[in-house]
LUMGU-104401 format. One line per field, with one value per residue (C-alpha): residue in one letter; residue number from 1; x negated, y, z negated. Coordinates in nm, 3 decimals, padded with zeros to 5 digits. Layout:
LUMGU-104401
type = [A,...];
seq = [NUM,...];
east = [X,...];
north = [Y,...];
up = [Z,...];
end
This chain:
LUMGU-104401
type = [X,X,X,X,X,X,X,X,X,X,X,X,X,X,X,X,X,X,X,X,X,X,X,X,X,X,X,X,X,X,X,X,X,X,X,X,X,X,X,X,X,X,X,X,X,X,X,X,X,X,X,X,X,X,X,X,X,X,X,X,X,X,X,X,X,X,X,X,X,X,X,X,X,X,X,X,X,X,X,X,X,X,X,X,X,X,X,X,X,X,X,X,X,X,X,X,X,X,X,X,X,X,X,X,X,X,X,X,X,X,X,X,X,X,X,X,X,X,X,X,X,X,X,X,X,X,X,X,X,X,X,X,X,X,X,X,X,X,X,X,X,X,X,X,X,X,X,X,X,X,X,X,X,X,X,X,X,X,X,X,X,X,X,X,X,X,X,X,X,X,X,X,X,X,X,X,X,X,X,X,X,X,X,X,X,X,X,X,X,X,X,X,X,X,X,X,X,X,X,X,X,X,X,X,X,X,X,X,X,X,X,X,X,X,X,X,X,X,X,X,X,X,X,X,X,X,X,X,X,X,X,X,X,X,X,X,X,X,X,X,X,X,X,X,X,X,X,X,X,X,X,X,X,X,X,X,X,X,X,X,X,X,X,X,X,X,X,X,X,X,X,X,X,X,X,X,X,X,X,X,X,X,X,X,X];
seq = [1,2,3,4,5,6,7,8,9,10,11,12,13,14,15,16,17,18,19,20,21,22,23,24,25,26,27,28,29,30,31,32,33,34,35,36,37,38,39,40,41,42,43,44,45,46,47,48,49,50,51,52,53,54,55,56,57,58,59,60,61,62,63,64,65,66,67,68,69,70,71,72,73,74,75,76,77,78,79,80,81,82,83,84,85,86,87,88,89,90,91,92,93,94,95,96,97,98,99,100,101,102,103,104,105,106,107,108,109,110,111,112,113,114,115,116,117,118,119,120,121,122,123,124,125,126,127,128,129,130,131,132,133,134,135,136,137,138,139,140,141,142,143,144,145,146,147,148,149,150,151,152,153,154,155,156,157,158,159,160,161,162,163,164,165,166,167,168,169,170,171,172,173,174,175,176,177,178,179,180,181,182,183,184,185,186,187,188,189,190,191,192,193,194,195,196,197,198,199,200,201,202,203,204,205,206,207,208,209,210,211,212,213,214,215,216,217,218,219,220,221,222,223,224,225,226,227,228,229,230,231,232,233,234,235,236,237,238,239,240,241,242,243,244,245,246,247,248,249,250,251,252,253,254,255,256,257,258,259,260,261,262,263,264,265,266,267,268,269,270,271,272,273,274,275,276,277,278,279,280,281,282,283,284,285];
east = [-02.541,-02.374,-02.285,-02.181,-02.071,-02.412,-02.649,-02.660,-02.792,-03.042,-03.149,-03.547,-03.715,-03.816,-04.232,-04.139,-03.928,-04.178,-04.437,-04.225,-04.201,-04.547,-04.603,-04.395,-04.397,-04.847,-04.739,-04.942,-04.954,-04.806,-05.092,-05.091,-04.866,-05.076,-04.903,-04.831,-04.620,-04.404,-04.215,-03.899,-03.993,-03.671,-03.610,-03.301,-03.144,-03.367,-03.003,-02.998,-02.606,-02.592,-02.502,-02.710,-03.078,-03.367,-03.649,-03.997,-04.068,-04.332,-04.415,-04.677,-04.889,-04.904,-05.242,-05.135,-04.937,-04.577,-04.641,-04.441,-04.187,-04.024,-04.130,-04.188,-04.515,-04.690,-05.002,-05.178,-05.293,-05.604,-05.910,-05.991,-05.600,-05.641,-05.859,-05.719,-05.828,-05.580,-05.444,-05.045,-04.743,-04.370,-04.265,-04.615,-04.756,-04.551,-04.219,-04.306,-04.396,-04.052,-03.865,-04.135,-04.172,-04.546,-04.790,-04.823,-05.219,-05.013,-04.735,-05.001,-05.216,-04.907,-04.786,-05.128,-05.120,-04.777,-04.920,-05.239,-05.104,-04.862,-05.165,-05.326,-05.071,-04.810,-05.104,-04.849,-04.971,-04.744,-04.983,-05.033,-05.226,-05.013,-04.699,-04.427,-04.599,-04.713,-04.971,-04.913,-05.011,-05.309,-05.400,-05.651,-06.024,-06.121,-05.787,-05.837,-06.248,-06.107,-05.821,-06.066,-06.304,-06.017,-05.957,-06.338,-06.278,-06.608,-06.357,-06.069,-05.751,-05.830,-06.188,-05.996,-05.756,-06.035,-06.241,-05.922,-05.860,-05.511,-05.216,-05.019,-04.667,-04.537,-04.191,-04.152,-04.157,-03.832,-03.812,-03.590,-03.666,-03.918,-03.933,-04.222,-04.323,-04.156,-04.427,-04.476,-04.627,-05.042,-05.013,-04.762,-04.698,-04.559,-04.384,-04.281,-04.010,-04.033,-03.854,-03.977,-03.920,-04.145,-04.259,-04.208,-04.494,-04.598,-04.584,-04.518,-04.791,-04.891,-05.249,-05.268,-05.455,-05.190,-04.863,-04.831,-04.528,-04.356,-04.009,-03.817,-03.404,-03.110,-03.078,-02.747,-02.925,-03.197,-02.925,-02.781,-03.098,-03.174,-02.774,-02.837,-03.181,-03.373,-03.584,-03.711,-03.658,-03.751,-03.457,-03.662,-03.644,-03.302,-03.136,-03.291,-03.219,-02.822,-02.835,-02.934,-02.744,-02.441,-02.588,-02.465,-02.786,-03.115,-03.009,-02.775,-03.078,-03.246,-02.889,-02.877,-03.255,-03.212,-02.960,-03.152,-03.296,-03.675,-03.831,-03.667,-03.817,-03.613,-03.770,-03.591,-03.537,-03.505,-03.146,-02.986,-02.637,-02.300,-02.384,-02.735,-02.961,-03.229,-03.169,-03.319,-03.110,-03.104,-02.945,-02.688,-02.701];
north = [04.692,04.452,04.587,04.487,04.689,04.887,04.844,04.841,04.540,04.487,04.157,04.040,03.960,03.557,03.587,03.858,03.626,03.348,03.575,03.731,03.342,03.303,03.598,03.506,03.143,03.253,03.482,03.779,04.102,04.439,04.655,04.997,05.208,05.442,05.798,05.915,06.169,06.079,06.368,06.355,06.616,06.753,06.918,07.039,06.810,06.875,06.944,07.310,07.241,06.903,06.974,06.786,06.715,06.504,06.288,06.179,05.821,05.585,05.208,05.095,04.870,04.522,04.531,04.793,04.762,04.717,04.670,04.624,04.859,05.218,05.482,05.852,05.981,05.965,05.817,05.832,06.122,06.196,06.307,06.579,06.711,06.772,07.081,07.349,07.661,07.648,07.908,07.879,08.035,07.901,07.734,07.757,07.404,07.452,07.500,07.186,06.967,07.026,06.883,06.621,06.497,06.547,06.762,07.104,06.951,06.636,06.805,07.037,06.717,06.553,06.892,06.915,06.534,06.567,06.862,06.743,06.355,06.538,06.731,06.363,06.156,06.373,06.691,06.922,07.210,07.317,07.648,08.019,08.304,08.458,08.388,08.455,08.292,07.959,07.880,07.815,07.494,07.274,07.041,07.222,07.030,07.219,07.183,06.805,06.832,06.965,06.671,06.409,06.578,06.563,06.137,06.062,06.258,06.488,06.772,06.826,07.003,07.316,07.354,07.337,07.595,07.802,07.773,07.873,08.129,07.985,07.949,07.607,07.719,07.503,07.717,07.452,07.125,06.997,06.712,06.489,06.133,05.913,05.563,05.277,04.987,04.649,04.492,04.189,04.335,04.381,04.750,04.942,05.322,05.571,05.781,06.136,06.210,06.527,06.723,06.960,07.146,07.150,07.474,07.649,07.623,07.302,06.976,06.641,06.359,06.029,06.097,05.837,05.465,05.332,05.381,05.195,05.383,05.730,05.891,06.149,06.067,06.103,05.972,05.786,05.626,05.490,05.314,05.162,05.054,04.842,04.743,04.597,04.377,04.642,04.803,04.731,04.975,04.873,05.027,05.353,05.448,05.331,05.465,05.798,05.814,05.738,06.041,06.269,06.142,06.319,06.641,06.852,07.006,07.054,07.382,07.165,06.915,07.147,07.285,06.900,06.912,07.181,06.966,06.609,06.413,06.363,06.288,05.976,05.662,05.463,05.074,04.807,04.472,04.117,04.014,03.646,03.761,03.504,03.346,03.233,03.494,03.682,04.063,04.427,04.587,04.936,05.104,05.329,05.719];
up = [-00.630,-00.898,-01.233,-01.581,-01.866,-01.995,-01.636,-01.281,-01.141,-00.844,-00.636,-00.800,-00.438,-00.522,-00.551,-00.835,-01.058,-01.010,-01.166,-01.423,-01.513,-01.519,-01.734,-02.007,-02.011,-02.048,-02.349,-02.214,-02.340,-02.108,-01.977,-02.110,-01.766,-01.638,-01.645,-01.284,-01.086,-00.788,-00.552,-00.379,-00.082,00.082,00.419,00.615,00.846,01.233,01.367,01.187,01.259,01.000,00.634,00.379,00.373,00.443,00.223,00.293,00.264,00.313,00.348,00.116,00.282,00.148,00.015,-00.238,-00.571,-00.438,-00.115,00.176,00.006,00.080,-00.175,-00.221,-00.241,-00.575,-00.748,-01.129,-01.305,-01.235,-01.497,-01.295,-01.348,-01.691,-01.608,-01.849,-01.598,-01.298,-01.139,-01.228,-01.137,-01.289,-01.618,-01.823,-02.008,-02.332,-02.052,-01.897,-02.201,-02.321,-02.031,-01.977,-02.353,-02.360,-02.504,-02.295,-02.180,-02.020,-01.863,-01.682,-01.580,-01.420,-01.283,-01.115,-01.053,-00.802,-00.619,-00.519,-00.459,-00.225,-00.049,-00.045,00.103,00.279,00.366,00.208,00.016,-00.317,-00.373,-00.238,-00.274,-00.538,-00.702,-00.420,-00.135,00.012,00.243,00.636,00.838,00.623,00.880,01.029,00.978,00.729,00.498,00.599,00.471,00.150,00.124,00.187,-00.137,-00.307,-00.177,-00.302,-00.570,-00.492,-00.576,-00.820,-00.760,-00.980,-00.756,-00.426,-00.563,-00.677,-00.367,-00.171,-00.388,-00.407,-00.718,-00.792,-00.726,-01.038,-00.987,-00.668,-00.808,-01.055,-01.313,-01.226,-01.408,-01.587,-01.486,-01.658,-01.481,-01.576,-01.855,-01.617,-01.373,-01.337,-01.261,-01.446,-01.416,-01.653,-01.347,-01.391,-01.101,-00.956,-00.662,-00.403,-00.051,00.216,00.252,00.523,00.830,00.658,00.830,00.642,00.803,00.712,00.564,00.313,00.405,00.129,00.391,00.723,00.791,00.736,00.770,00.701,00.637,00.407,00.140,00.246,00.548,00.340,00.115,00.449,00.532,00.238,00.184,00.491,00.393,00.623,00.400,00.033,-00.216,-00.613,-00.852,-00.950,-00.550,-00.490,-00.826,-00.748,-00.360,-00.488,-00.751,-00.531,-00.240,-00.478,-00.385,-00.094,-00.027,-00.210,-00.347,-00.534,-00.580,-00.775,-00.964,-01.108,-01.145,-01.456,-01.667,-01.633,-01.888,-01.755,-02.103,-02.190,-01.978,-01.780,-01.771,-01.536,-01.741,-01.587,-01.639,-01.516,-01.440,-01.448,-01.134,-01.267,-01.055,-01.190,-01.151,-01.218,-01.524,-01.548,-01.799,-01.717,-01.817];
end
């Protein structure tokens, strides 16, 4: 990753610049981003011997907005996760607007928005039947009856927790960052960046149709990966994956968590560096 004085610098795969180009040189105006939630789900190592941690990541398919690339899982807010009566346990709405920089009826939409895209595209389960517990296996037919309500949007979040008689464990998930969609592109997100573990007796699967391709690793061998042309990873994925690749283990994950900035946005510009080639800028904090 080249850098100058104020940014970090990332390689603009070809087809992208050409329609950056296109954009401006048409004079069209940004869509509005849509305001999503992503999650960074964290496991121990499988060797219980091996310090550090693992992530969850999957391949977007190519049909999909960015596909072909390695991301966490994550998706748009939902109307249905602006319901005000949800069963809640952890930082409250006003809590959660303050480190998200939204109103407390936003922060709890995109709260509710990374639990239940993690139920819909990993089949993990952030909620419990009270405050200091978390529910066991979900992948049973029923859970996975429930999860595809939830897909054809025949049910909300708050109804599944209600007909489960279940709590969002809120206490589970961490800011981390905030991250909007460069203005050239057709879809653009307003991303809230959260953390979580995988709770334990839960199994991370690939229940999405939007991911051709699952894995858990660290977040060092994921770097490798795409240092080496391997994998694709756009700059919100690989400037996050290197942040917390600083951490020793997710305790520590979650230590950094509470002292991050995850109100302000972070917005990659288009940048043509001293050799002439277009490049990601992202600004450095």
């Amino acid at each position: 990753m080249p850098a100058d004085d104020d940014a970090v610098l990332f390689a603009v795969p070809e087809p992208m610049v050409e329609q950056a180009s296109r954009f401006y040189a048409a004079g069209r105006i940004p869509v509005t981003p849509r305001v999503a939630a992503t999650v960074l789900l964290l496991r121990p190592p499988d060797d219980p011997g091996r310090p550090g941690f693992e992530v969850y990541l999957l391949r977007r398919v190519p049909a999909v907005a960015f596909g072909g690339v390695y991301a966490f899982p994550g998706g748009g807010v939902d109307p249905g996760d602006a319901e005000t009566e949800v069963a809640w346990t952890g930082p409250d709405a006003a809590a959660w607007a303050g480190r998200l920089g939204c109103s407390p009826t936003q922060a709890q939409a995109i709260v509710c928005a990374a639990a239940r895209e993690v139920f819909e595209e990993v089949g993990v389960l952030l909620a419990g039947p009270h405050g200091d517990r978390v529910v066991g296996d979900v992948s049973g037919t029923d859970w996975e009856a429930d999860r595809q309500d939830l897909l054809a949007r025949r049910l909300s979040f708050a109804d599944l927790l209600r007909r489960r008689g279940l709590t969002l464990r809120a206490d589970l998930l961490a800011p981390w960052s905030r991250w909007i969609t460069p203005e050239f592109e057709p879809r653009r997100f307003d991303a809230y960046f959260f953390v979580a573990r995988l709770p334990t007796g839960q199994l991370a699967r690939n229940a999405s149709a939007e991911a051709d391709r699952t894995v858990w690793i660290t977040p060092a061998q994921a770097l490798s990966r795409a240092a080496a042309g391997q994998w694709q990873l756009l700059p919100p994925t690989r400037v996050t994956l290197t942040e917390v690749a600083a951490c020793a283990d997710s305790d520590a994950v979650f230590a950094a968590a509470a002292h991050r900035d995850s109100a302000t946005a972070i917005t990659p510009e288009l940048r043509v560096d001293p050799t002439g080639t277009v490049r990601f800028a992202v600004p450095r904090r």
